[in-house]
DRENDO-1510 file (C-alpha; in Angstrom, 1 decimal, always signed):
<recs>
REC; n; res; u; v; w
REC; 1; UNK; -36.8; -5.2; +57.2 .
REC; 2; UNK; -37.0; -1.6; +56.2 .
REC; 3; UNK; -39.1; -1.5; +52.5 .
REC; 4; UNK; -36.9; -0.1; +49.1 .
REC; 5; UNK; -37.4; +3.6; +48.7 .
REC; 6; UNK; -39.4; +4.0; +45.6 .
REC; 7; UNK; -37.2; +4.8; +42.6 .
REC; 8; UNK; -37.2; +8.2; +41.2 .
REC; 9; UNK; -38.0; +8.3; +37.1 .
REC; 10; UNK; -34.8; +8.8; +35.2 .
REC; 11; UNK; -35.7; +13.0; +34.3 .
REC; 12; UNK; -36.0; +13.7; +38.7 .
REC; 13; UNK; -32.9; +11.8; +39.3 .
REC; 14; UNK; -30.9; +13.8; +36.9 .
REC; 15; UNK; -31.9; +16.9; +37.4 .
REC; 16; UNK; -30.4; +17.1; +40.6 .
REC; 17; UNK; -27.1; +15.6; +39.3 .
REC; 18; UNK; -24.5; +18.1; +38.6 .
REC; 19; UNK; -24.2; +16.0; +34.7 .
REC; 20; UNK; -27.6; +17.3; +34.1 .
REC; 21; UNK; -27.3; +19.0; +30.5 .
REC; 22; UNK; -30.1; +21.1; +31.0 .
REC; 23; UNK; -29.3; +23.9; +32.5 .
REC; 24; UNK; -26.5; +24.3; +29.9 .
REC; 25; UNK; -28.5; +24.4; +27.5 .
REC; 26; UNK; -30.5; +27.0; +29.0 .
REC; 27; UNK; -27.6; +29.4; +29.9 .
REC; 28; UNK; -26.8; +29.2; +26.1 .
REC; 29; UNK; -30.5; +29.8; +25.2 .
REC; 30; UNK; -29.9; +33.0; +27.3 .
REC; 31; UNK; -26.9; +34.1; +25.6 .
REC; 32; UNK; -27.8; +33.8; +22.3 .
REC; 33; UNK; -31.2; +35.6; +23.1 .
REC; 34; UNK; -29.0; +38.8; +24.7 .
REC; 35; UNK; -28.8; +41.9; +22.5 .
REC; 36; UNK; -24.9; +41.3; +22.1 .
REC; 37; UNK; -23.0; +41.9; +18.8 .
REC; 38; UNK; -20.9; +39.6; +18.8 .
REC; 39; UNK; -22.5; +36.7; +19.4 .
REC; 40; UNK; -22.9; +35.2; +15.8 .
REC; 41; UNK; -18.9; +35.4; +15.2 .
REC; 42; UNK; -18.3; +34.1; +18.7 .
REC; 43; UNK; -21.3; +30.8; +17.9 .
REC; 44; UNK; -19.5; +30.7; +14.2 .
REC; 45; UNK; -15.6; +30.4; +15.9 .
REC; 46; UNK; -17.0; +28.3; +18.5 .
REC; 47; UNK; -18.0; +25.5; +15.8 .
REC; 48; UNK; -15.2; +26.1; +13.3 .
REC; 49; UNK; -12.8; +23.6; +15.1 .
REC; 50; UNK; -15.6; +20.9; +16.1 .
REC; 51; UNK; -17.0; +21.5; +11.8 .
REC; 52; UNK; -12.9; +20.8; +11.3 .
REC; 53; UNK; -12.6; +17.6; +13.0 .
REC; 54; UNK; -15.7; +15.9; +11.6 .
REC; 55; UNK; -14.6; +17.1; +8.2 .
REC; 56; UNK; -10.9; +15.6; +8.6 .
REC; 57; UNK; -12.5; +12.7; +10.2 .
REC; 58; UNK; -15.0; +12.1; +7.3 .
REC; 59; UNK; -12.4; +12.5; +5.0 .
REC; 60; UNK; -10.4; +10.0; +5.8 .
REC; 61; UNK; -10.3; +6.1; +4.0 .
REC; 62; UNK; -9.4; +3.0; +5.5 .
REC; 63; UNK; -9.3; +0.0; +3.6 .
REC; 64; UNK; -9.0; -3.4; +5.3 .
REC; 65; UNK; -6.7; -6.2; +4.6 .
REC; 66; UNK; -8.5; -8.7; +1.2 .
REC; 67; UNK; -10.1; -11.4; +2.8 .
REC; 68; UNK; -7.3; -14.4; +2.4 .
REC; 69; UNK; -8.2; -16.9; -0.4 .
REC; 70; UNK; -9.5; -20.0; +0.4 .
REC; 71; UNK; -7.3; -22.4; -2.1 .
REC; 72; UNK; -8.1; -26.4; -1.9 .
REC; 73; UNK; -6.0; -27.1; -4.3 .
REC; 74; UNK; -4.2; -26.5; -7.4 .
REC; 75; UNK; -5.7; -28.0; -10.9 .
REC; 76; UNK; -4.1; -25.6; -13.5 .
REC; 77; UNK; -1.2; -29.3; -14.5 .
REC; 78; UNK; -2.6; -32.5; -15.2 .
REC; 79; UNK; -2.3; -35.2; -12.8 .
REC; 80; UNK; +0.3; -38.0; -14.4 .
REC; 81; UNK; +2.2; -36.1; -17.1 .
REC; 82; UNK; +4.8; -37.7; -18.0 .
REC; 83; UNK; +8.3; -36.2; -18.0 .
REC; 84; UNK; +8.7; -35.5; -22.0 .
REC; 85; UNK; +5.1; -33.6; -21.6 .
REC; 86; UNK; +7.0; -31.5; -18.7 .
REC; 87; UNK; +10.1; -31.0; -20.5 .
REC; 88; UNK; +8.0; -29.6; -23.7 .
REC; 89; UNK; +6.4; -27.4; -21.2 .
REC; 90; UNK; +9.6; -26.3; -19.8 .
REC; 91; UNK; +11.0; -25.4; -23.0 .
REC; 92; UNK; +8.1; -23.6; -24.8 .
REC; 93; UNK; +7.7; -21.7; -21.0 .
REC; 94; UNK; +11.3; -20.6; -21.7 .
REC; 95; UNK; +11.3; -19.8; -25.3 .
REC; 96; UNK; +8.6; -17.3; -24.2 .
REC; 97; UNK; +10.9; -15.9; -21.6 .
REC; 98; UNK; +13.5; -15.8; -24.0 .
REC; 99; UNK; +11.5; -14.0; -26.6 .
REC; 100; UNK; +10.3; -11.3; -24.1 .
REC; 101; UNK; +13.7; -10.7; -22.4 .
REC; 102; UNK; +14.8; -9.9; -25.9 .
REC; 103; UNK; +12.4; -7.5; -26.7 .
REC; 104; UNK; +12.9; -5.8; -23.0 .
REC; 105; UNK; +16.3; -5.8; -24.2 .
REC; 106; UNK; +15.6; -4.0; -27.4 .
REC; 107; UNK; +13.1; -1.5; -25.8 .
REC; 108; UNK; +16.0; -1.2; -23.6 .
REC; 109; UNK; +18.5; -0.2; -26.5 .
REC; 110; UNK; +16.0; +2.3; -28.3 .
REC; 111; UNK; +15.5; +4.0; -25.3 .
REC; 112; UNK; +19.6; +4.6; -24.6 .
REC; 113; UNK; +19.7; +5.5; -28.3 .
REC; 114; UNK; +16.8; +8.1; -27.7 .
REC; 115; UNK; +19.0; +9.3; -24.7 .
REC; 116; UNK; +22.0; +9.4; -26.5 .
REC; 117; UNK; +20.6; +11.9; -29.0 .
REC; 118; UNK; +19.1; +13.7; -26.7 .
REC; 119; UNK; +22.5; +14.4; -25.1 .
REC; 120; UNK; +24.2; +14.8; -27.9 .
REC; 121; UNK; +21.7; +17.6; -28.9 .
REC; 122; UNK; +21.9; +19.0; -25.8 .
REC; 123; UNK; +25.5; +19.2; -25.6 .
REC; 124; UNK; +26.6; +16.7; -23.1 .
REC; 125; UNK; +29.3; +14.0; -23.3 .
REC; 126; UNK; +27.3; +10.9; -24.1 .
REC; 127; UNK; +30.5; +8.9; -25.1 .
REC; 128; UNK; +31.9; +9.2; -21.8 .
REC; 129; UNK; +28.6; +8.4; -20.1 .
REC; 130; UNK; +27.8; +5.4; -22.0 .
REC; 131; UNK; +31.1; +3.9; -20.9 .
REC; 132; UNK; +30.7; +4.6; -17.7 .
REC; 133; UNK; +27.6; +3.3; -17.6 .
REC; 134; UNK; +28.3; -0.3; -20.0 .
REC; 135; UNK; +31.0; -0.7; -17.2 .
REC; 136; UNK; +28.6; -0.3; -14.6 .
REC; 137; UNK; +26.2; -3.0; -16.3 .
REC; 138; UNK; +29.3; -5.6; -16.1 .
REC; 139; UNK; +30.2; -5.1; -13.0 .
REC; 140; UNK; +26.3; -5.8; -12.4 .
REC; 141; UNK; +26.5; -9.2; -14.3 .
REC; 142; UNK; +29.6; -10.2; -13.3 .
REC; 143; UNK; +28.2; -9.4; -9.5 .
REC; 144; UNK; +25.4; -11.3; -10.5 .
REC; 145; UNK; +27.0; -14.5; -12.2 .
REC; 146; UNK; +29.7; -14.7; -8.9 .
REC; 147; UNK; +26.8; -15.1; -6.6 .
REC; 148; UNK; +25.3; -17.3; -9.1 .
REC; 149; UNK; +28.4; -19.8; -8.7 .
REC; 150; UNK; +28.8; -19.4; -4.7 .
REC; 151; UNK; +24.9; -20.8; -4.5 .
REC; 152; UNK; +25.9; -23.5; -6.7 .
REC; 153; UNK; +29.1; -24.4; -4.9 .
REC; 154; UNK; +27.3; -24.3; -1.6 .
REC; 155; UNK; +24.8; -26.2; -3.0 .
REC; 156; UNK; +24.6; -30.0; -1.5 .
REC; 157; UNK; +24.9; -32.8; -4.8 .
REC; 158; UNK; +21.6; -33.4; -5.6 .
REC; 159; UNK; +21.1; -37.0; -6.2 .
REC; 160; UNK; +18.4; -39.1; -7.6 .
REC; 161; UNK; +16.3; -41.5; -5.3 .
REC; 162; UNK; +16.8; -44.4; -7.8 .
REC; 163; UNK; +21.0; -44.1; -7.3 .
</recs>
């Protein structure tokens, strides 16, 4: 059985493959040492496009999707409330709403008001407008309180376990 050849170190092997960087780097050593007057514009276009890339590259931001919460459970209600504890709830939760939709309401209503003068000043018809668009608004809740009936007609009877 013929013995291995003995390996060649990594520098012998690939100098005599045609990947070998080196004498690339020495043909550019050579150009850039010739008397030639152009060669700092040519070196400075040459790495304009390479200097572009990294900068666009660098430039850029990727942000991951938030790592997903890790929820055991919920403890913000009481365990055993009774229902007249949840129906207090239920009604001081919607007085709040109540109280807020009102004011959204009348920030609402100040702004149209501060339209309204606006348009006025500025010469426009703001009667016409404004009618056009209170009959936009109910068509919007009339839209609104139809499909609010059709989900409670094709809503099964909801009865009670005790019946």
């Amino acid at each position: 059985m013929p013995a291995n050849p003995p390996r060649q170190p990594l520098s012998k092997s690939l100098s005599k493959s045609r990947f070998n960087p080196a004498p690339g780097f020495a043909d550019l050593w050579n150009e850039l040492r010739r008397p030639n007057p152009y060669r700092w514009p040519i070196l400075a276009l040459s790495v304009l496009p390479v200097a572009g890339i990294l900068a666009w590259a660098f430039d850029q931001q990727y942000y991951g999707e938030p790592e997903r919460p890790r929820i055991e459970y919920i403890t913000t209600l009481e365990d055993g409330r009774s229902d007249a504890e949840i129906a207090a709830e239920n009604r001081a939760n919607q007085e709040i709403k109540d109280l807020r939709a009102a004011e959204e309401a009348r920030i609402a209503d100040e702004k149209r008001k501060m339209y309204k003068a606006l348009g006025a000043a500025t010469g426009i018809d703001v009667d016409s407008m404004e009618r056009k668009a209170d009959a936009e608004r109910a068509a919007a809740e009339a839209a609104a309180k139809k499909r609010l009936e059709q989900a409670e007609a094709r809503a099964p009877a909801q009865t009670s376990p005790e019946q």
